[in-house]
N, C-alpha and C positions, 0 to 999 in steps of 0.2 A: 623077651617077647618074640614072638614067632610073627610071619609075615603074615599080611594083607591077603585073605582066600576067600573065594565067590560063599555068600550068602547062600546057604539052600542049596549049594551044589551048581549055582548058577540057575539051578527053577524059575527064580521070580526075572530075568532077563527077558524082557519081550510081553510080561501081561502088566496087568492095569492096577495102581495102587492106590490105596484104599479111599484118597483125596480124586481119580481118576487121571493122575499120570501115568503115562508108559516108563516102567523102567526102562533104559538105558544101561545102568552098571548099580549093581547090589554089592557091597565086598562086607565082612567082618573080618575081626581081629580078635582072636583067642576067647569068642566069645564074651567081649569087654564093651565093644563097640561095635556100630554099624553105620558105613556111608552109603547112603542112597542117590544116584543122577536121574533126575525124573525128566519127562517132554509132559507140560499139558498146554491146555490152551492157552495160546500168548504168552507163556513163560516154559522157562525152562530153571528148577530147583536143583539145589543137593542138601540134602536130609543127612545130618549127625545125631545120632545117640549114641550117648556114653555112658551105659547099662546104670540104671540106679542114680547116675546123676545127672543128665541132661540130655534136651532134645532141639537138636538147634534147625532151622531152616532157611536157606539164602536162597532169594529168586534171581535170575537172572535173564537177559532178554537175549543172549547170543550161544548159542552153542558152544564156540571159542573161551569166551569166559568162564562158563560153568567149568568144564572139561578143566580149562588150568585151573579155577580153585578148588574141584576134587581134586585133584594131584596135591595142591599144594596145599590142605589141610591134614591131607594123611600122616605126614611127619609130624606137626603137631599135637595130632591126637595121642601118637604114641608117647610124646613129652608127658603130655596130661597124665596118662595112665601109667606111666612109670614111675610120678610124682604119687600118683593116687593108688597106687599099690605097694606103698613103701609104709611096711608096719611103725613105724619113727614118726609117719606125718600128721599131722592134725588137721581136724578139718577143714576149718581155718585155710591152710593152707592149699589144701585143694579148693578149695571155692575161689584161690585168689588167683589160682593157675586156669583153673574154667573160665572164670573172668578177664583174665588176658587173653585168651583163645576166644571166646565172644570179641572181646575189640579186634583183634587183629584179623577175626574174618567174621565182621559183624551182617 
C-alpha cells in the first residue's frame, strides 16, 4: 500500500462539508479509504470511510485531540485494509478487524 495523499488534490481543504463543517485536512489512501478533520459548530469531528465497508465518525471538543486522533488512526486503517485486501480472508474476519478499529477509536 502506497502512502496517505490529499483527497481531491487538496480541493475540499477550506470549504464546507456536506454536514456544514469546514474541512480542515481531506487525505485518501489508494482509493480504499478516506479521513476527513472537520471544524463546526461547537465540535470539531474526523470522518473515516473504508470504501464498501464503513463510515465511522468521532466528535471531539478540542482541536488538540482530534489532530492526535487523525494521526493516530491512519496506521490502523492501513492494518484494516491490508487484512481486508488479502484474497485468503473471509469476511468474518474483516468485520472482526473493523470491530477492533471501532473499539480502539470508538
Amino acid at each position: 500500500m502506497s502512502k496517505w495523499k490529499f483527497f481531491d488534490q487538496g480541493r475540499t481543504i477550506g470549504t464546507t462539508s456536506a454536514e456544514g463543517g469546514l474541512i480542515l485536512s481531506d487525505e485518501e489512501l489508494d482509493g480504499n479509504a478516506r479521513i476527513t478533520l472537520k471544524r463546526g459548530k461547537g465540535y470539531i469531528s474526523v470522518s473515516l470511510i473504508i470504501y464498501g465497508w464503513i463510515d465511522h465518525t468521532r466528535f471531539f471538543t478540542t482541536d488538540s485531540d482530534a489532530q492526535r486522533e487523525y494521526r493516530a488512526m491512519k496506521p490502523f486503517v492501513v492494518g484494516v485494509l491490508n487484512l481486508i485486501n488479502r484474497d485468503e480472508v473471509r469476511d468474518l474476519k474483516n468485520w472482526e478487524a473493523i470491530s477492533d478499529f471501532v473499539r480502539r477509536f470508538p
